[in-house]
C-alpha positions as CSV (number, residue, x, y, z in Angstrom):
1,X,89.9,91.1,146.0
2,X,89.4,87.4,144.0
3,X,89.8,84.2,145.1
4,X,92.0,82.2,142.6
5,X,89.8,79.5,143.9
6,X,86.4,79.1,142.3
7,X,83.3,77.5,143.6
8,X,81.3,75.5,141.0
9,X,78.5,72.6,141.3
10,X,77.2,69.6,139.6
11,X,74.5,69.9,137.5
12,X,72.0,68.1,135.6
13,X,69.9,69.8,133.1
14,X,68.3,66.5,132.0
15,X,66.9,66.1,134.8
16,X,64.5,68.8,135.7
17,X,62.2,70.8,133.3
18,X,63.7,73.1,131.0
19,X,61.7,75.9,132.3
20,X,63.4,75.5,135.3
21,X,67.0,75.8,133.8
22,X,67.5,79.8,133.9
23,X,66.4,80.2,137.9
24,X,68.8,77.3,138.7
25,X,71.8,79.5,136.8
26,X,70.9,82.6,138.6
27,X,70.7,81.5,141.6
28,X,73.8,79.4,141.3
29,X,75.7,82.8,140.3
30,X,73.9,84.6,143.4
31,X,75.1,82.5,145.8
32,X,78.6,82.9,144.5
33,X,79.1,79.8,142.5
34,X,80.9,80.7,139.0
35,X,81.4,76.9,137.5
36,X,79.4,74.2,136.7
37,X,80.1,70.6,136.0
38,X,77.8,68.9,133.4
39,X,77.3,66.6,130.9
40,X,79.3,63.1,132.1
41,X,76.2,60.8,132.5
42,X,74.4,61.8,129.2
43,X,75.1,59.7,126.3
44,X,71.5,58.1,126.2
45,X,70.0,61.7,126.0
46,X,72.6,62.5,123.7
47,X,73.2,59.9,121.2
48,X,69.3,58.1,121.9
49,X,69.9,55.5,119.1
50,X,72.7,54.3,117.0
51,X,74.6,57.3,115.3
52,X,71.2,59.8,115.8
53,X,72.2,62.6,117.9
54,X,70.1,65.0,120.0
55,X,72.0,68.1,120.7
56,X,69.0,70.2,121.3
57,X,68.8,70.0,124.6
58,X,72.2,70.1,125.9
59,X,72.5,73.5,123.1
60,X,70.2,75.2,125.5
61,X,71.1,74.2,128.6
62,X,74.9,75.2,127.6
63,X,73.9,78.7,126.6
64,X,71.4,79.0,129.7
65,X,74.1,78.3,132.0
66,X,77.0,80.5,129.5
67,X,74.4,83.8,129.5
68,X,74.0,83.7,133.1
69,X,77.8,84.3,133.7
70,X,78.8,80.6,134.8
71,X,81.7,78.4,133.4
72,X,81.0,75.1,132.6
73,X,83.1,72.2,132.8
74,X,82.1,69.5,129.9
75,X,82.0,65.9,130.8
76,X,82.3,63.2,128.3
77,X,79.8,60.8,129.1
78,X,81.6,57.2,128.5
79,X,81.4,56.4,132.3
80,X,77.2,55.3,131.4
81,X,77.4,53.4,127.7
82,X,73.5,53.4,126.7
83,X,71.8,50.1,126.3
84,X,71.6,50.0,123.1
85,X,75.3,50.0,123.1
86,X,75.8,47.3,125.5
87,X,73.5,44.8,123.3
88,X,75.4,45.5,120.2
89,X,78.7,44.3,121.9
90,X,77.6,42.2,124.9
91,X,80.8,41.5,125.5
92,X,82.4,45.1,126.4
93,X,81.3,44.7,129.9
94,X,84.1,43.4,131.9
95,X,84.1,40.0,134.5
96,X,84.8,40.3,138.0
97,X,87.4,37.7,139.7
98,X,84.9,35.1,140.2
99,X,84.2,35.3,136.4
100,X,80.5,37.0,136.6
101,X,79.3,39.2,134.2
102,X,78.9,43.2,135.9
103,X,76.3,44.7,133.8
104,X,73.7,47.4,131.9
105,X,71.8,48.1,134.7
106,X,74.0,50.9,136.8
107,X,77.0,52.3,135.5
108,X,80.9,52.3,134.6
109,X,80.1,48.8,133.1
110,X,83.0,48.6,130.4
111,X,85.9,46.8,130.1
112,X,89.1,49.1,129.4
113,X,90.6,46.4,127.5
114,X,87.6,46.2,125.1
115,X,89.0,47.5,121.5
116,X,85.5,48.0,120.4
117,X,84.4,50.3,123.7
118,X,87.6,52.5,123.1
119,X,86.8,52.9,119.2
120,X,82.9,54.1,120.8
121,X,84.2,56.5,123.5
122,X,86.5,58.1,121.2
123,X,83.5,58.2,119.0
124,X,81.2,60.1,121.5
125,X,84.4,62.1,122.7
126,X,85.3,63.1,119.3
127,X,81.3,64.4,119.3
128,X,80.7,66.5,121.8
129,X,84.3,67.8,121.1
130,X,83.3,69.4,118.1
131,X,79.8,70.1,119.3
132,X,81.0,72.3,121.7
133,X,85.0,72.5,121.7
134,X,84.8,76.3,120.4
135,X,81.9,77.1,122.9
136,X,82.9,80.1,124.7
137,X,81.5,78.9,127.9
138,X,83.6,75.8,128.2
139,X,86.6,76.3,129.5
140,X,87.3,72.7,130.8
141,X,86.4,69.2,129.9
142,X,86.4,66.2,132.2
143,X,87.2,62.5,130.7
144,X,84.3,60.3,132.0
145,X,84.0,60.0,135.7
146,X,85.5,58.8,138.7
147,X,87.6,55.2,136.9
148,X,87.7,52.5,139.2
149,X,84.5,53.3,140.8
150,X,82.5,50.2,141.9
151,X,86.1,48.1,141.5
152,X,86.5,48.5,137.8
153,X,89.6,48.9,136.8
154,X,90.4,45.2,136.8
155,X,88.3,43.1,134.8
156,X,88.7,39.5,134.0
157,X,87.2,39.5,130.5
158,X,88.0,37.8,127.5
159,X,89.5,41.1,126.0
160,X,91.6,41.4,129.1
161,X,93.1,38.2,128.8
162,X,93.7,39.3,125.2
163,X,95.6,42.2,126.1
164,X,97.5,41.3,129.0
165,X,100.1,39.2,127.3
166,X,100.6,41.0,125.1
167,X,101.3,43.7,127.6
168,X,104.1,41.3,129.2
169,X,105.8,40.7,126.0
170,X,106.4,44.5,125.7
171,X,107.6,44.7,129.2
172,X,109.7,41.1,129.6
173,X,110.8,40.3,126.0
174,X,110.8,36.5,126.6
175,X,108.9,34.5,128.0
176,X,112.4,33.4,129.9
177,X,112.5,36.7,131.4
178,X,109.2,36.2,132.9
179,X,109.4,33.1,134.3
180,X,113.2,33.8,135.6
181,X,111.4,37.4,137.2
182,X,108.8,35.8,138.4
183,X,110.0,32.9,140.1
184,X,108.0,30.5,138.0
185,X,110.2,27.1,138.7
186,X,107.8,27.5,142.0
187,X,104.9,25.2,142.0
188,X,106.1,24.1,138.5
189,X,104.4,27.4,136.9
190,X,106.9,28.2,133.8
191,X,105.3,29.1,130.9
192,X,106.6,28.3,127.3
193,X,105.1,31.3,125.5
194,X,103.3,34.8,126.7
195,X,100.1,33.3,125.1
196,X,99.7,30.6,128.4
197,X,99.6,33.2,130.4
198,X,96.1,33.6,132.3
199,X,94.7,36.4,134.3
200,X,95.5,36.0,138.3
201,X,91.7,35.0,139.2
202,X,89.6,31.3,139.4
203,X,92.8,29.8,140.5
204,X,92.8,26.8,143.6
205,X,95.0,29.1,146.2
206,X,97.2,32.2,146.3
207,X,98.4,33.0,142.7
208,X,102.1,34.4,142.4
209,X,102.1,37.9,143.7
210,X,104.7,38.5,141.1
211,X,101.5,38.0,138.5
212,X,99.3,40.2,140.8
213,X,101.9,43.2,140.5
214,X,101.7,42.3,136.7
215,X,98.2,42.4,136.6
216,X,98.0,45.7,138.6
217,X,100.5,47.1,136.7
218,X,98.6,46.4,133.3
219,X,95.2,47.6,134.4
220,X,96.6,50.9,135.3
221,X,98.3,51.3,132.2
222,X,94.7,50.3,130.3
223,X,93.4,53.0,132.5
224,X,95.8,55.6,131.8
225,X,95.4,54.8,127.9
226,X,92.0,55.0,127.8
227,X,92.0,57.9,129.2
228,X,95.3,59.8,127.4
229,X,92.4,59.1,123.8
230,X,89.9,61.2,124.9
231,X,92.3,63.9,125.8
232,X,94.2,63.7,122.6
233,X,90.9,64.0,120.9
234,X,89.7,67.1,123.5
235,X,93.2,69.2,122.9
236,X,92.5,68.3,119.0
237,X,89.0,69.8,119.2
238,X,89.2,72.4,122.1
239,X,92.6,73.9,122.5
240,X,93.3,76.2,125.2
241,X,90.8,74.1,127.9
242,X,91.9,72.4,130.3
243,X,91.3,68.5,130.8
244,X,90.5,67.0,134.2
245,X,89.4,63.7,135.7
246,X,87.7,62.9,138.9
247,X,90.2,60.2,141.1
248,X,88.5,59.0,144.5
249,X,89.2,58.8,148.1
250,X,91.4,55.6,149.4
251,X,91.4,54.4,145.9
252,X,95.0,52.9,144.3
253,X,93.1,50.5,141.9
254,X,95.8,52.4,138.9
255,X,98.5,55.0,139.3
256,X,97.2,58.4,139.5
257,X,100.9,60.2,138.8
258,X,100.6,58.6,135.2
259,X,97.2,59.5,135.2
260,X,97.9,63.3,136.0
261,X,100.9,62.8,133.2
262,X,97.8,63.7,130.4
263,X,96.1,65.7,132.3
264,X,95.8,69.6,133.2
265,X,94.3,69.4,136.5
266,X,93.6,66.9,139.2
267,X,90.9,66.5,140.5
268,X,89.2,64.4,143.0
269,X,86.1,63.7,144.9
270,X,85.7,64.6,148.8
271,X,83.0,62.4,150.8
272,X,84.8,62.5,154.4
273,X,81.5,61.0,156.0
274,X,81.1,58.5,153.5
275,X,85.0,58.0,154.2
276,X,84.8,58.0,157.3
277,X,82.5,55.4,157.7
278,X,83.2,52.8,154.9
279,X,87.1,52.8,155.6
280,X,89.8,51.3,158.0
281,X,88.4,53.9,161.2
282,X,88.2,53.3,164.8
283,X,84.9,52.8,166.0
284,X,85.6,55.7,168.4
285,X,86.9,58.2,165.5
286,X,83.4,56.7,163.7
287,X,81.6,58.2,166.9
288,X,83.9,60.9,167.2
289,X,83.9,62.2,163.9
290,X,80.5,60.7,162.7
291,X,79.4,64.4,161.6
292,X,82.6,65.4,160.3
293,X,85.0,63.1,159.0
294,X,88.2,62.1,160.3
295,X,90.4,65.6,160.1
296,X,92.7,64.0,158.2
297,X,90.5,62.2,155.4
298,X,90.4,65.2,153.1
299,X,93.8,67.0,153.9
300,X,95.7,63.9,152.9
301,X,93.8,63.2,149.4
302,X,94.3,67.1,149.3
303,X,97.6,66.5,149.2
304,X,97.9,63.3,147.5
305,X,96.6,64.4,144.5
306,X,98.5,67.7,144.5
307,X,101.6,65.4,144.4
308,X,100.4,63.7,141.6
309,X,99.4,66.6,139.6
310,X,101.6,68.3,136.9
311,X,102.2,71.8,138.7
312,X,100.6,70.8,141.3
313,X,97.2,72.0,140.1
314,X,94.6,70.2,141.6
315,X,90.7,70.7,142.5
316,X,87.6,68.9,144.2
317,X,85.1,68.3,141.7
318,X,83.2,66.5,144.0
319,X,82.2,67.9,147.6
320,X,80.0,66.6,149.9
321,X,77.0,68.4,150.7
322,X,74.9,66.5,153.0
323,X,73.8,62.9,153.6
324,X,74.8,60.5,150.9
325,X,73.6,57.2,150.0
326,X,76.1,54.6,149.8
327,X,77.7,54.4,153.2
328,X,76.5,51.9,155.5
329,X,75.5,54.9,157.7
330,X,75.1,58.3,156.2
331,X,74.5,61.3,158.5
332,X,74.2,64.4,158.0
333,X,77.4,67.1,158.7
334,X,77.7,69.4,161.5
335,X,76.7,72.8,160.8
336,X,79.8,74.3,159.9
337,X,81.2,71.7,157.8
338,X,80.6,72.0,154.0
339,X,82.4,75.4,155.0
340,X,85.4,74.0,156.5
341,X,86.0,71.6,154.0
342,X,85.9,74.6,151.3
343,X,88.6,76.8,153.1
344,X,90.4,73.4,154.4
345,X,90.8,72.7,150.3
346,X,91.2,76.1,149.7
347,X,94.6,76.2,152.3
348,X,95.9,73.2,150.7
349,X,96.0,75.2,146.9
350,X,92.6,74.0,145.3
351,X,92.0,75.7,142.2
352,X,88.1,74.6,142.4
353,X,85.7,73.4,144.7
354,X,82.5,71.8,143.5
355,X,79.7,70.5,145.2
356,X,77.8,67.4,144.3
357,X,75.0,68.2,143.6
358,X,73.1,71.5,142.8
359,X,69.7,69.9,143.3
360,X,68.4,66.1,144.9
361,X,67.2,63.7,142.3
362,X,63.9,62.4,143.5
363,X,64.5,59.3,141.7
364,X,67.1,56.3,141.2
365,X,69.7,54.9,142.8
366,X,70.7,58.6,144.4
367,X,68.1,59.6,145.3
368,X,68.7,60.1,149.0
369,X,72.0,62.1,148.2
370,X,72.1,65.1,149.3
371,X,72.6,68.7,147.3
372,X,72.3,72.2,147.6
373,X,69.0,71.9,146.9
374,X,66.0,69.9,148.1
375,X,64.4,67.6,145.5
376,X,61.4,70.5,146.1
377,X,63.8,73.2,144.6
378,X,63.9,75.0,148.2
379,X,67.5,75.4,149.7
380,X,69.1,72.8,151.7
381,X,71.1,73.6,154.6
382,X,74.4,73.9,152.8
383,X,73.3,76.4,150.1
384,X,74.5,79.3,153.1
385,X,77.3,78.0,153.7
386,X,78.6,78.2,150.3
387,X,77.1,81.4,150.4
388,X,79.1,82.6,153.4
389,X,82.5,80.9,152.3
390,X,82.1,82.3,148.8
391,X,82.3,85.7,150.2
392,X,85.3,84.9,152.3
393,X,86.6,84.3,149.7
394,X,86.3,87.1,147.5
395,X,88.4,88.5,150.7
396,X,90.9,86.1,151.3
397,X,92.4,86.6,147.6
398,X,95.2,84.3,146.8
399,X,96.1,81.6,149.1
400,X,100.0,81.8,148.5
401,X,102.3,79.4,148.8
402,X,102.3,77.3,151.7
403,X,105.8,77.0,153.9
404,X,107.6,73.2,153.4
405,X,107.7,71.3,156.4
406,X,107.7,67.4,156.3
407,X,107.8,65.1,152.7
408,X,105.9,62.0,153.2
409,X,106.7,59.7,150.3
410,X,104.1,57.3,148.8
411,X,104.2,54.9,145.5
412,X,101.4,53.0,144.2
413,X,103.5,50.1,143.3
414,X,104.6,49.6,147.1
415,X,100.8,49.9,148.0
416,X,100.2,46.9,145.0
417,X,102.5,45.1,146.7
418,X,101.4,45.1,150.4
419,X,98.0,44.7,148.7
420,X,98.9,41.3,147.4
421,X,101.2,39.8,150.4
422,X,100.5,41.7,153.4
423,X,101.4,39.4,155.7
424,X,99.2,40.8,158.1
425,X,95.1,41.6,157.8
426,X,94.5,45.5,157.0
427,X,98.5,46.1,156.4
428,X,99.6,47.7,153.6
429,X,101.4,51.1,151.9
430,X,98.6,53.6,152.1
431,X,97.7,53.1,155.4
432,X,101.2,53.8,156.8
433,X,101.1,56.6,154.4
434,X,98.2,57.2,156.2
435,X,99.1,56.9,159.5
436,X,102.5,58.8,159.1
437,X,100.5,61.7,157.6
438,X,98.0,62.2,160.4
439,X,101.2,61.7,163.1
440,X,102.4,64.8,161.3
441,X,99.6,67.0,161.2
442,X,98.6,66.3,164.8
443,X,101.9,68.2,165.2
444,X,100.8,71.2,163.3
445,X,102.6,70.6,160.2
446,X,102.3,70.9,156.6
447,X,102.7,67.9,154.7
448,X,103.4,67.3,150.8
449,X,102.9,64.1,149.7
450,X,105.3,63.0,147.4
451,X,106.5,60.0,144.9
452,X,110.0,58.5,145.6
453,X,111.2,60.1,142.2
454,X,110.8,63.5,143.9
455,X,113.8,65.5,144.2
456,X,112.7,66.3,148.1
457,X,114.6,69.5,148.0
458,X,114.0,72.0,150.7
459,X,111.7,69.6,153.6
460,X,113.4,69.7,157.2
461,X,111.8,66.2,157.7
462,X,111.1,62.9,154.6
463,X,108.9,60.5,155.8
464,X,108.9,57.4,154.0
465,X,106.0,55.0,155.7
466,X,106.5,51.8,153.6
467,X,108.1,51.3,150.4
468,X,109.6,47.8,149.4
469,X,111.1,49.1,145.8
470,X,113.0,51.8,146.3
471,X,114.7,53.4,143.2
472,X,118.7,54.7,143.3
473,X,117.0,58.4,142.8
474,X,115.5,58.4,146.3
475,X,118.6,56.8,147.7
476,X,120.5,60.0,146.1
477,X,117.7,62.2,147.3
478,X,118.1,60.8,151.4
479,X,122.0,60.8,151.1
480,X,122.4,65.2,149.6
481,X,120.0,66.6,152.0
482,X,120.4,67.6,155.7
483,X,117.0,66.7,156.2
484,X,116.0,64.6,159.4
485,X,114.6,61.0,157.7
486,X,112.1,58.5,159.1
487,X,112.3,55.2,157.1
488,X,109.2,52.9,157.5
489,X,109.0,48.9,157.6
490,X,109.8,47.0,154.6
491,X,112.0,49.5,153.4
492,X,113.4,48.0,150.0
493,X,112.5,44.5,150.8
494,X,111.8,43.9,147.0
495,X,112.8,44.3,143.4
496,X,110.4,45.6,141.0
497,X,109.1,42.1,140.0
498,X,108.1,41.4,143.7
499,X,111.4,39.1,144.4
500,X,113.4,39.2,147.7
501,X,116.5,40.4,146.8
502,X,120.0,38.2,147.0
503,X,121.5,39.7,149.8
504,X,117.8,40.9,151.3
505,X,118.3,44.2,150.8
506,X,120.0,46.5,147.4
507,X,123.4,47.4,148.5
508,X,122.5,51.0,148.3
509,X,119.9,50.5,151.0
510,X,122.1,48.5,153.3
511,X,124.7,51.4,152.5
512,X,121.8,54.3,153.6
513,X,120.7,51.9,156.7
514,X,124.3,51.0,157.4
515,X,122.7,47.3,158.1
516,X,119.3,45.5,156.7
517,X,116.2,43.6,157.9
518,X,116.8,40.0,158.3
519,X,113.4,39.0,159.4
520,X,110.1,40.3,159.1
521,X,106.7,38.9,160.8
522,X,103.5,40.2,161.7
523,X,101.6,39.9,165.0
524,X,97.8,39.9,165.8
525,X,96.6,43.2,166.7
526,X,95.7,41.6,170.0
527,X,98.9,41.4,171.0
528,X,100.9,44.6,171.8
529,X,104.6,46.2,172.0
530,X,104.4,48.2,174.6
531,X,107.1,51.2,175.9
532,X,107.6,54.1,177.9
533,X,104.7,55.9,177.5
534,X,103.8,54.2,173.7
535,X,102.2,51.3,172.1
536,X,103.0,49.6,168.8
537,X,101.1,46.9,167.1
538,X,101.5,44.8,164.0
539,X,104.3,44.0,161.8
540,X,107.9,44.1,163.0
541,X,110.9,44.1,161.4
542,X,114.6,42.5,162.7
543,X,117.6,44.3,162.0
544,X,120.6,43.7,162.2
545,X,123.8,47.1,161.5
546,X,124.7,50.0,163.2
547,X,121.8,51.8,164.0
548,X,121.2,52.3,167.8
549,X,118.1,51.3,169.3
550,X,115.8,53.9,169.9
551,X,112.8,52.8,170.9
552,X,112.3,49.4,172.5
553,X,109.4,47.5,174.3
554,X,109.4,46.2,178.0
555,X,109.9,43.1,176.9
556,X,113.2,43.9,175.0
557,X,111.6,43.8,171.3
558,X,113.5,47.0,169.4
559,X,110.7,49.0,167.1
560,X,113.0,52.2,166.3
561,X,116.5,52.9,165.5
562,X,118.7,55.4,165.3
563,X,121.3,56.6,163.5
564,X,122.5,59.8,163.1
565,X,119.7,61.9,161.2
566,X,118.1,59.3,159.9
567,X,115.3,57.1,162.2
568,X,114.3,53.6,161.1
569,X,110.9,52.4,161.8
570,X,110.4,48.5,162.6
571,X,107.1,48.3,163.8
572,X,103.8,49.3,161.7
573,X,103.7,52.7,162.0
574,X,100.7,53.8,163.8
575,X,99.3,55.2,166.8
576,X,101.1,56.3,169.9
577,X,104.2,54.7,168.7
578,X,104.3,56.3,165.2
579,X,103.4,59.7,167.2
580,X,106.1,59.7,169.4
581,X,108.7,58.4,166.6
582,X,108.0,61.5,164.5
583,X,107.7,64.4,166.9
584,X,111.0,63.3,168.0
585,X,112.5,63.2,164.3
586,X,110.5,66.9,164.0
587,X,111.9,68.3,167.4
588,X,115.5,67.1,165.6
589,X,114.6,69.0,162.6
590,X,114.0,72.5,164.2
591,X,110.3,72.3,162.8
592,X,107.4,74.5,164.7
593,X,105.8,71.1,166.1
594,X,103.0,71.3,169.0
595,X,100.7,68.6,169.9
596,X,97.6,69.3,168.9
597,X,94.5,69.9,170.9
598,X,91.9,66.2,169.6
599,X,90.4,67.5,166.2
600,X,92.2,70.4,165.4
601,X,94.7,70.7,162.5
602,X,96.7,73.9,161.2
603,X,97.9,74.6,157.5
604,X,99.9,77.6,156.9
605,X,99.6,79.4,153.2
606,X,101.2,82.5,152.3
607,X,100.9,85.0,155.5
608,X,97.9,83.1,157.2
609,X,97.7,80.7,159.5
610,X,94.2,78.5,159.4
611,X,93.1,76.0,162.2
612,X,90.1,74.1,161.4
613,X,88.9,72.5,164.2
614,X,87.0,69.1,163.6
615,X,84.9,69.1,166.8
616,X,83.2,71.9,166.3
617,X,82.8,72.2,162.4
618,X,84.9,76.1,163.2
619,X,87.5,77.6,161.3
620,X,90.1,80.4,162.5
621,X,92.0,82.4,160.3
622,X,95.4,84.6,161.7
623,X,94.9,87.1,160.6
624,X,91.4,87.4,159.7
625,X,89.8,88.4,156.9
């Protein structure tokens, strides 16, 4: 029986001897792995000087890798412009807020906005599309790597200030339209034409968030265009392939459902140490978990990404090994790990699940990252437990389709917005999301995570964490179903140009909450709202309608209503609070829920139940293979 799942790595012919290029693919097919990333960081090997190309190299190594029975997955390599690049057009590297140039030196040091950098990656894109477009060994291609890396999807260059009025005439019209959306009479800030306009950076205090959500808004769409040119060019040159990019973990720097609009597959890249560490954790879940990651750091990218995806296809193209290097601490996983986090994406509908990297570079800035191999060439821990999950999964087969429990719904424009005015430090959209989504799987539930333009059909349970623009489709969505619904703080609290609205709330929301929020503030995490058995910290939310309260503190502060099937949230959801809250709204919906034993989280997929438990790096699968 096969796996629809495949196993792949990332490999890097240029950077070991040639001679060693054939034992690398057979062992690589021995162990089980059938696909092979390459290719994204090679444009000075490639192209060495202006317009002369070197295909030599990268000819062998693709029919190395092709005769010993692996698929390879072609990168185009615009995420590294070579030097000689870079001091042709100085100007292509983009400006960070403080108006400092980021560059040669490392990598992903363009500017999307640079008209002269897209005409160059289409160039190299349009080269190694014919080089190797026909090749029967590629049967993917991924566009550059991992966008937004490093924080560079917003620059404040020249060519960015270019481009971004330009981008508000197309959206506003006039300039009137602006200034009227925006709320410009404020601090005297109207404009008289788009080409006033600055970029939201160097500015004395707090620039309009209205111009931050424009801002956001326009350096996703540069990143989504960039990217839909060298996909246009691949489908041109190498029909039949599918086209795939590499997102990140806890990254919303661009929109990743317009992103996946272009795109075949999804992917993304899974460091749950790294994670765990450089992210919003407890220091006890960083002691906890300091071998393992948080149990829900992969599952909820996992799902994430499926959501975004067109069909839902989604993969890992990057999988964490070992010990990396660009945490502040980076340890090493429990034995047990790299295996669990193959069959965890596996459960969750991965199509692929490739680990970085086939061998350690003994050189350069990664050169204490971990891979399957040592830099020596002898194995490295992890090369058996790919071995051993590979052959589990030659008997697990097809993972089937996984039973609908709860919808969690999450927008990158709410997460822009909390971004920009949280009113309170470490608040914002994708950390309720977050929060929400662990609440759930601590009850043994499967989660999809969804945008607020899904049609939501068929979930016992919608969970919508934080969302402050929220369009008339979700409203129709909430009101058909007989779902149970939690509705999260800030609940459409804004328009879609960041403005409160006249009567607080859209009359379709009051209509839905039968009442609206007439007050919102934030408290100090050192002060908490505590009840019966629960403790809620944060923001909180007044309202005022017909909702009964549901949950409120000892000292007479409401942070849950109810009313009817639907529950409404007042206090940042997270922790106990948040826990209790949704169990209750599950219990209503006649969903399997059981608390959870710490670390252990369930995902059922066609006629198997998996539990991966996150203390002990084990897996149990009902029934076995």
């Amino acid at each position: 029986m096969e796996s629809t799942m495949h196993l792949g790595v990332c490999y890097y012919p240029e950077h070991w001897p040639e001679t060693r290029w054939a034992e690398d693919a057979r062992l690589m097919r021995e162990v089980g792995l059938t696909r092979v990333r390459i290719g994204e960081f090679a444009w000075s090997r490639i192209e060495p000087a202006p317009g002369r190309f070197d295909w030599g190299w990268l000819d062998r190594a693709v029919e190395t890798l092709h005769a010993a029975g692996l698929s390879i997955i072609m990168g185009t390599p615009t995420a590294t412009p070579p030097k000689w690049l870079v001091d042709r057009m100085p100007d292509m590297v983009p400006l960070d807020r403080d108006g400092r140039s980021r560059g040669f030196g490392s990598r992903r040091h363009y500017c999307f906005s640079h008209a002269g950098y897209r005409e160059e990656a289409a160039r190299i894109t349009r080269a190694v599309a014919e080089r190797y477009g026909a090749h029967p060994g590629v049967v993917a291609w991924q566009t550059d790597n991992e966008y937004g890396c490093h924080d560079t999807v917003q620059s404040f260059s020249p060519a960015a200030r270019d481009a971004f009025p330009r981008w508000l005439a197309d959206r506003y019209g006039t300039v009137g339209a602006l200034n009227e959306a925006w709320g410009n009479v404020f601090w005297s800030m109207e404009y008289r034409g788009f080409d006033e306009i600055e970029l939201p950076n160097l500015t004395v205090t707090e620039v309009n968030p209205a111009h931050w959500l424009a801002f956001r808004r326009f350096s996703s769409d540069q990143v989504v265009s960039f990217n839909r040119a060298q996909v246009e060019i691949l489908r041109e040159l190498s029909p039949g392939r599918d086209v795939t990019h590499n997102a990140m973990g806890f990254y919303t720097g661009y929109d990743h459902h317009d992103l996946a609009a272009d795109l075949d597959v999804l992917g993304w890249d899974s460091y749950p140490l790294g994670f765990l560490e450089m992210f919003r954790f407890s220091e006890e879940d960083k002691r906890r978990y300091a071998r393992q990651g948080h149990p829900d750091i992969a599952a909820f990218h996992h799902d994430l990404y499926r959501g975004c995806a067109k069909g839902g296809r989604w993969s890992v193209l990057e999988q964490q090994p070992g010990p990396v290097n660009w945490a502040r601490y980076n340890p090493a996983p429990l034995p047990g790990m790299v295996r669990l986090w193959t069959l965890e994406a596996y459960a969750h509908g991965a199509e692929l699940v490739s680990y970085f990297r086939w061998r350690q570079f003994p050189k350069a800035q990664e050169q204490m990252h971990a891979g399957l191999l040592r830099p020596d060439g002898e194995p490295a821990p992890a090369l058996a437990e790919v071995r051993q999950v590979a052959a589990e999964l030659d008997q697990l087969g097809q993972a089937g389709e996984a039973v609908k429990h709860a919808a969690l719904v999450f927008d990158y424009a709410g997460e822009w917005m909390t971004q920009s005015q949280p009113q309170g430090e470490g608040r914002s959209a994708l950390w309720a999301a977050m929060a929400c989504y662990s609440a759930l799987r601590r009850l043994g539930l499967n989660v999809d995570i969804l945008p607020p333009t899904a049609a939501l059909v068929g979930y016992s349970l919608i969970v919508v964490p934080c969302l402050p623009t929220v369009p008339a489709t979700l409203i129709g969505a909430l009101d058909a179903g007989e779902a149970q619904i939690v509705i999260g703080p800030r609940f459409g609290s804004r328009d879609t140009d960041f403005a409160i609205p006249d009567a607080l709330v859209d009359p379709d929301v009051e209509r839905l909450l039968r009442g609206k929020v007439v007050r919102s503030e934030s408290l100090a995490d050192r002060i908490a709202m505590e009840g019966d058995g629960w403790q809620a910290r944060g923001w909180l939310d007044h309202y005022e309608g017909d909702a009964e309260p549901e949950f409120v503190t000892s000292d007479g502060w409401v942070t849950g209503y109810r009313l009817g099937r639907l529950r409404l949230c007042t206090a940042w959801p997270e922790g106990t609070f948040i826990e209790r809250l949704v169990e209750r709204a599950a219990n209503d919906a006649g969903l399997p829920a059981v608390a959870l034993a710490e670390g252990i989280r369930r995902r059922s997929c066609g006629n198997r139940n998996f539990a991966f438990d996150y203390t002990s790096g084990t897996v149990c699968i009902d029934p076995p293979v």
